[in-house]
C-alpha positions as CSV (number, residue, x, y, z in Angstrom):
1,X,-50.7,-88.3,-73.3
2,X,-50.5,-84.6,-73.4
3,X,-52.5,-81.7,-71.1
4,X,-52.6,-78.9,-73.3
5,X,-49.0,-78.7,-75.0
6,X,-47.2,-80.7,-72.2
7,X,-46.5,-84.0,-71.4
8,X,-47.9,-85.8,-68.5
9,X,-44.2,-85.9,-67.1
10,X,-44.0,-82.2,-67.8
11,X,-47.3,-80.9,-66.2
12,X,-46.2,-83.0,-62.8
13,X,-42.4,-82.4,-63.4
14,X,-43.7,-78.4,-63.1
15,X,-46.4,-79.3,-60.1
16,X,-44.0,-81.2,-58.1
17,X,-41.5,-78.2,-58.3
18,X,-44.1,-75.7,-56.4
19,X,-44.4,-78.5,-53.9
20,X,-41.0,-78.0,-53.5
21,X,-40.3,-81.4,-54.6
22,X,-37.7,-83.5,-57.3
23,X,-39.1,-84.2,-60.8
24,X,-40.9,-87.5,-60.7
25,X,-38.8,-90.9,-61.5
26,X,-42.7,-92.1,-62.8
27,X,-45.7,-90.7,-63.7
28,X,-49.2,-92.7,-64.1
29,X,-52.4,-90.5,-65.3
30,X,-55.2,-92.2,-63.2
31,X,-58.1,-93.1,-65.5
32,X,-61.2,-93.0,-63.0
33,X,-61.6,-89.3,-62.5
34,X,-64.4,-87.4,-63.5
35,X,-64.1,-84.3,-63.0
36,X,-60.4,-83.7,-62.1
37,X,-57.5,-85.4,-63.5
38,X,-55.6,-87.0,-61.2
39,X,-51.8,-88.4,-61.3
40,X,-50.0,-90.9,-59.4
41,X,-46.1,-89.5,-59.1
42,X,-43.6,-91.0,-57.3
43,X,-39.8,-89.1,-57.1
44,X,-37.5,-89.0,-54.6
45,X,-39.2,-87.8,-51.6
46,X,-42.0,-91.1,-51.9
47,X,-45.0,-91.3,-53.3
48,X,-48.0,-88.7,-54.1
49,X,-51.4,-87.8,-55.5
50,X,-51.5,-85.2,-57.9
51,X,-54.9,-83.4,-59.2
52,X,-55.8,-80.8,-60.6
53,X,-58.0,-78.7,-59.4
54,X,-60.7,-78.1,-62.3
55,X,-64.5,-78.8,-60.4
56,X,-64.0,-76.4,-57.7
57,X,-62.8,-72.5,-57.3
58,X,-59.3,-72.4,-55.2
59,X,-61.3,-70.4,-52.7
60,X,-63.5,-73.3,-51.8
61,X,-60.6,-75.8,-52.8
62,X,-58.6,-74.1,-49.8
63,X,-61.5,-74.7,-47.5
64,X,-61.7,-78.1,-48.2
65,X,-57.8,-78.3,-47.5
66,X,-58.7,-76.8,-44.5
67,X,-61.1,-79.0,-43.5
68,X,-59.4,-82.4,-44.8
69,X,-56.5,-81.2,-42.7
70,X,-58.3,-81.0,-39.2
71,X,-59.6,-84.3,-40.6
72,X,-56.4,-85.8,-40.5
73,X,-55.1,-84.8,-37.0
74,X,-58.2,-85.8,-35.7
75,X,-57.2,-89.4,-37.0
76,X,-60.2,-90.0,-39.7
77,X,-59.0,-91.4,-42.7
78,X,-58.2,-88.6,-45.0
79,X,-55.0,-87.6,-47.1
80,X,-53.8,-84.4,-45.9
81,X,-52.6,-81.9,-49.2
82,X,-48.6,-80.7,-48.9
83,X,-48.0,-77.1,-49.2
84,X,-46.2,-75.5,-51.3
85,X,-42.7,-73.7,-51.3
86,X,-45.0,-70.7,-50.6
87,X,-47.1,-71.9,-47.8
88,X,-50.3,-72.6,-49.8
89,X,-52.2,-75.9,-50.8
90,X,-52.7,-74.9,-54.2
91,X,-50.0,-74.5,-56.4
92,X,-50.6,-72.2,-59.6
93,X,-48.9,-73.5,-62.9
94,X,-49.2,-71.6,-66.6
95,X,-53.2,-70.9,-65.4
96,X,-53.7,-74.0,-63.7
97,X,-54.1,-75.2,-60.2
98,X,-52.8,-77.9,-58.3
99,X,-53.1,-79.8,-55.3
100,X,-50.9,-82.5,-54.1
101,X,-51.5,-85.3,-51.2
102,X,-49.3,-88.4,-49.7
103,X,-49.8,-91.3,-51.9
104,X,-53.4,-93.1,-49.9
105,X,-52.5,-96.9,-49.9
106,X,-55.2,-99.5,-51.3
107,X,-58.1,-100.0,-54.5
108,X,-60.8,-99.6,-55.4
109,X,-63.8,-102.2,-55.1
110,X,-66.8,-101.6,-57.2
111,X,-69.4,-101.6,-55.0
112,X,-72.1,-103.7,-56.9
113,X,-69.5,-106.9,-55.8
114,X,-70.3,-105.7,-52.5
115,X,-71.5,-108.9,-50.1
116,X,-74.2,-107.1,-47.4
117,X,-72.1,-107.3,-44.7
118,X,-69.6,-104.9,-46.8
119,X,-71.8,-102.4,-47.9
120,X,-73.0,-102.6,-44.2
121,X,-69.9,-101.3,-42.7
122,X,-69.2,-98.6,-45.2
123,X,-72.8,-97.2,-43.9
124,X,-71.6,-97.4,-40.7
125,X,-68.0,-95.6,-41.8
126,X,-70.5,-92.6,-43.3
127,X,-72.2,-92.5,-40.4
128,X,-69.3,-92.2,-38.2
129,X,-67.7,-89.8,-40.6
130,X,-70.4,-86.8,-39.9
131,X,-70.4,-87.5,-36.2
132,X,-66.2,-86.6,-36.3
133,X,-66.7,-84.3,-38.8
134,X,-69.3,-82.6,-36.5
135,X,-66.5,-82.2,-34.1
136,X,-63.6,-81.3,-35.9
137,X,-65.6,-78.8,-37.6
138,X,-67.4,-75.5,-37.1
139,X,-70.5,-76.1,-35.4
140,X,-73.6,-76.7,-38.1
141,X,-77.0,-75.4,-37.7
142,X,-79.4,-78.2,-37.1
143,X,-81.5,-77.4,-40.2
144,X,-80.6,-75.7,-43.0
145,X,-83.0,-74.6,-45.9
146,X,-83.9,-77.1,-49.5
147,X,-84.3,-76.0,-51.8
148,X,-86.6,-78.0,-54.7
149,X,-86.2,-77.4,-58.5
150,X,-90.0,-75.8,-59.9
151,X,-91.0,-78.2,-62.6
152,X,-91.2,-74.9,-65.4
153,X,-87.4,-74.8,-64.7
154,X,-87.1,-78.4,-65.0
155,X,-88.9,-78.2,-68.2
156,X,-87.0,-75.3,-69.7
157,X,-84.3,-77.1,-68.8
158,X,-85.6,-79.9,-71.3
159,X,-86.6,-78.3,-73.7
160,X,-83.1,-76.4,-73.8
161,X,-81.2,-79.3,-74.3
162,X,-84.5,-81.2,-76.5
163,X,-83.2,-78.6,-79.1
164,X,-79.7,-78.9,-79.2
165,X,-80.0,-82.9,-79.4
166,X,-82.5,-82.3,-82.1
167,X,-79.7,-80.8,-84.2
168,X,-77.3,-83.1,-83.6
169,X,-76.5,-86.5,-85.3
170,X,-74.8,-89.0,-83.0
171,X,-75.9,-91.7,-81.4
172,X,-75.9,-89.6,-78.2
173,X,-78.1,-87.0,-79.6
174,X,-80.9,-89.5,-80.4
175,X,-80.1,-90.8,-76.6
176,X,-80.5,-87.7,-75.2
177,X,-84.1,-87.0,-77.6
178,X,-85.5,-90.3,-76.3
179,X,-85.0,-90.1,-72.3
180,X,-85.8,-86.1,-72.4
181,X,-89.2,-87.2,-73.8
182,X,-89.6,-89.7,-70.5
183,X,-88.5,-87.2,-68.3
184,X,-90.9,-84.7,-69.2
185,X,-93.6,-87.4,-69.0
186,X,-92.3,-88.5,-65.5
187,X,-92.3,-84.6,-65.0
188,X,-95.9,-84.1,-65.6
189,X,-96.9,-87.1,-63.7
190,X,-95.2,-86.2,-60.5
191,X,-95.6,-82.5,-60.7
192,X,-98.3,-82.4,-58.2
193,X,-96.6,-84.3,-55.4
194,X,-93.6,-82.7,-55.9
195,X,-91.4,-82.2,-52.5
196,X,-92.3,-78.5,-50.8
197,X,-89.2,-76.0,-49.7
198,X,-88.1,-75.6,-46.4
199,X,-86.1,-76.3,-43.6
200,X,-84.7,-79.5,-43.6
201,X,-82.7,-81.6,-40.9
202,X,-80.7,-82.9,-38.5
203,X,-78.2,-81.4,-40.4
204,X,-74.1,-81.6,-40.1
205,X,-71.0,-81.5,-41.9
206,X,-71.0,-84.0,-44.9
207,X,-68.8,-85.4,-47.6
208,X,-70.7,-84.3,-50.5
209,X,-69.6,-86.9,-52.8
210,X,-69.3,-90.4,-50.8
211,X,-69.6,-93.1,-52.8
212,X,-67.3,-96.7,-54.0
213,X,-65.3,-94.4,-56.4
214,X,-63.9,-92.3,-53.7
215,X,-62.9,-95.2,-51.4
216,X,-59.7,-97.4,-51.4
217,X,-59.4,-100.7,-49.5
218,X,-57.0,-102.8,-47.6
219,X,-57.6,-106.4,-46.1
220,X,-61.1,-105.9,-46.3
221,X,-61.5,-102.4,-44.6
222,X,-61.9,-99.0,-45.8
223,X,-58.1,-97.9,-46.1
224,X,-58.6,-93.6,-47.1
225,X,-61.8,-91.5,-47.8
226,X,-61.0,-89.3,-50.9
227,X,-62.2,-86.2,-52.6
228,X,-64.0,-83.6,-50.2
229,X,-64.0,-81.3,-52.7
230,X,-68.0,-81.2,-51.9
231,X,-67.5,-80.4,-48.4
232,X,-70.2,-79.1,-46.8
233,X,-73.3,-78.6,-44.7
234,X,-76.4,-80.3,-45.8
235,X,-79.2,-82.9,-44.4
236,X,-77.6,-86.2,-43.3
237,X,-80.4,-88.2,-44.8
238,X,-79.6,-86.1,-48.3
239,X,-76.3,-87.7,-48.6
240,X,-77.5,-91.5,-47.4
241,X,-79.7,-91.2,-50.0
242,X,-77.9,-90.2,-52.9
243,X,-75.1,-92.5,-52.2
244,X,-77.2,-95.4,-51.7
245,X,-79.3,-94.3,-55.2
246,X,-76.4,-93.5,-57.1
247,X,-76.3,-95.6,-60.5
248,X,-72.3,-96.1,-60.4
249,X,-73.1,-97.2,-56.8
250,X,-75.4,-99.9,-56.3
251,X,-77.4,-99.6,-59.6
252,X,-77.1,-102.0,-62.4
253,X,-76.5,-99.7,-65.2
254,X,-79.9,-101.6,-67.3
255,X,-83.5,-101.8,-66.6
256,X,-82.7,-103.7,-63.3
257,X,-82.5,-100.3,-61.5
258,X,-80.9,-100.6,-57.8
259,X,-79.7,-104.1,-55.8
260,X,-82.0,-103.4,-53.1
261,X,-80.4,-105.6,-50.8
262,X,-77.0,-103.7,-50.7
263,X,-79.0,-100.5,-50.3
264,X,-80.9,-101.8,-47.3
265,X,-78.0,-103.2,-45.8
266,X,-75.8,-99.4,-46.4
267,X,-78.7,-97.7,-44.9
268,X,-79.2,-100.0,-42.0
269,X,-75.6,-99.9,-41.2
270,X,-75.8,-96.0,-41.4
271,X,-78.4,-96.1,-39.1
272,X,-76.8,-98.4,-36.2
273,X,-73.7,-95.6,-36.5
274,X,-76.7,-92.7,-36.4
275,X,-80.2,-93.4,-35.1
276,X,-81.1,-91.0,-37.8
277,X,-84.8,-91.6,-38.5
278,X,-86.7,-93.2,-41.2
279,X,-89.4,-90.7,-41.7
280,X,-85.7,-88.3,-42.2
281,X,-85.1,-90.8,-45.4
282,X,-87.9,-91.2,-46.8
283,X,-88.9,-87.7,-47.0
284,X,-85.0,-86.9,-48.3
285,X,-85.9,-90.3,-50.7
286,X,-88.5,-88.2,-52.5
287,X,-86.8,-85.3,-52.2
288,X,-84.2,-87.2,-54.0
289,X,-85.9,-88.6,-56.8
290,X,-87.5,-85.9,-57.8
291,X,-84.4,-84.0,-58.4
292,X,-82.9,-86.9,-60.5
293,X,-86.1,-86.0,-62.4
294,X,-85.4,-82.3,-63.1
295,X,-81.7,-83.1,-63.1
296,X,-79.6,-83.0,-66.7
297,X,-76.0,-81.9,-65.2
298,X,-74.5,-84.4,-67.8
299,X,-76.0,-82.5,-70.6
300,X,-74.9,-79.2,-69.7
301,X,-71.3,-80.7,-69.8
302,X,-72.0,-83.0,-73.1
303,X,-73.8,-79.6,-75.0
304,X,-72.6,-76.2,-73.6
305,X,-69.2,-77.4,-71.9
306,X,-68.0,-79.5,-74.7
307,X,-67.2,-82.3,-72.6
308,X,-68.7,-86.0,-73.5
309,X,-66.8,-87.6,-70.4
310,X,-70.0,-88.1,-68.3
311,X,-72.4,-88.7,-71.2
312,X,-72.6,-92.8,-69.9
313,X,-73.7,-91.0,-66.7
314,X,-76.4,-89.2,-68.3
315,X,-77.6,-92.5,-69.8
316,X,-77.6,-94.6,-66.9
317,X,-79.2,-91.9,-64.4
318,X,-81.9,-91.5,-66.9
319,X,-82.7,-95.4,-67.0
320,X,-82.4,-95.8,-62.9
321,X,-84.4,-92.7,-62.8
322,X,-87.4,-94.4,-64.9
323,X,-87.2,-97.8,-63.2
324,X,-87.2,-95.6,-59.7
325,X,-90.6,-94.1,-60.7
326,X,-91.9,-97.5,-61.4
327,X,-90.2,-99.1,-58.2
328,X,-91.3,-95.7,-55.8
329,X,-92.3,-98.2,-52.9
330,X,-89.8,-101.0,-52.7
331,X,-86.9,-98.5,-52.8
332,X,-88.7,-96.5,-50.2
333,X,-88.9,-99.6,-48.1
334,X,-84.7,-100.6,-48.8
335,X,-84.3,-96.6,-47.8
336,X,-86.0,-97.3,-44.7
337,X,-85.0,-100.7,-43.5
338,X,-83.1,-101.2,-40.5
């Protein structure tokens, strides 16, 4: 497989050398990225990570690296990034950027073959997360402003991307035509409870992108956290929620919607690690929902990016997003549950 003109081998052959590191003896491209690509090398000097660096500017990517390094020394489980021959954690090559990390041992486990218990305790590991992270980091204000997307936006946004599947011919297009016409219905029927602005809290230091993807495991346990590209401050019920919601989390890809029973039993576990309350997630639950509503990242990558890797994404958040509207209360009450 090539990136650009090169080789695999070459791109990390070239990355490894700013690392001040030997060329790689093997090289294995690492096929569940999204947004990044990501390389397992090995080479003399042992094993390592290498990504790079496409979602994020290097000016927030070195913050992260800052962050994910205090991480470390403060014993959380967190891949610290190597530095190059220059002192830096990013390391520039033809136009590209790099960062590099000691190999994390373990796999991944999908989290829909979670048992309870499982999904309990990685609720519990989130909620233990933002209490280190709210010591090895800055100190956060304990609200920060929320902002919620105005339905004319939303529907612009529609409409925008109504258009462009319109012209199109593939399957996807006619995808895209049929759920755009639901979300604008579910958009008119919720405009007029949509979720106000304001200041929103307790808020901390958070992940930004926690979910079964970003996770390895060993015997059983949670073995490395990965990706904090998303670092940042935000409500701690906004991230319970989305990770419990998310479709490649505990949702069955179909009408089925969400396993309700490993959501209640992530949240409960967060909440024995947090006391957070559950007016806090249900109000960040409709906050929530109603940006899954307005929300067509997929289709800005599919239509003015070029990019048709997340277009099952777009599929899949538009079916859970449905079958959430129809299934407001019961996920309210597996949000809530403790």
């Amino acid at each position: 497989m090539e990136t650009a003109d090169r080789t695999d081998e070459e791109v990390c052959t070239e990355a490894l050398s700013a690392f001040g590191l030997p060329a790689p003896e093997e090289v294995r491209l690492i096929p569940e990225g999204l947004m990044n690509r990501n390389w397992s090398v090995r080479c003399a000097a042992g094993r390592y990570a290498l990504k790079e660096v496409v979602d994020v500017g290097p000016d927030q990517a070195r913050r992260q690296h800052t962050a994910t390094r205090a991480l470390a020394r403060a014993g959380l489980l967190v891949p610290a990034p190597v530095t190059t021959t220059d002192g830096d954690t990013l390391a520039a090559v033809r136009g590209r950027l790099y960062a590099l990390t000691p190999w994390a041992a373990g796999e991944m486990v999908p989290a829909r073959s979670w048992r309870p218990d499982r999904a309990a305790a990685v609720g519990a590991l989130l909620g233990e997360l933002h209490s280190e992270l709210a010591v090895a980091m800055p100190e956060a204000p304990a609200t920060v402003p929320v902002i919620i997307t105005a339905p004319k936006k939303a529907a612009d946004r529609f409409a925008h991307y109504g258009r462009q599947a319109a012209a199109g011919e593939s399957g996807f297009d006619a995808t895209v035509e049929r759920a755009l016409v639901e979300r604008t219905e579910l958009l008119e029927r919720w405009a007029d409870q949509r979720p106000q602005d304001g200041e929103r809290g307790p808020a901390g230091w958070t992940h930004g992108d926690f979910h079964d993807l970003n996770l390895l495991w060993e015997q059983g346990s949670v073995s490395a956290v990965l990706d904090w590209d998303r670092l940042a401050v935000r409500p701690y019920a906004d991230e319970v929620v989305r990770t419990a919601t998310l479709p490649v989390m505990f949702g069955s890809g179909d009408e089925h919607g969400l396993d309700l029973e490993l959501v209640a039993a992530f949240v409960g576990g967060y909440r024995k690690a947090s006391e957070l309350p559950a007016a806090v997630l249900a109000e960040a639950a409709e906050r929530q929902r109603w940006e899954r509503i307005c929300d067509v990242w997929q289709l800005k990558m599919h239509y003015d990016k070029g990019d048709e890797s997340c277009d099952h994404l777009f599929t899949a958040a538009s079916t859970l997003i449905g079958w959430w509207c129809r299934n407001r209360q019961q996920v309210a009450d597996a949000l809530t549950a403790f």
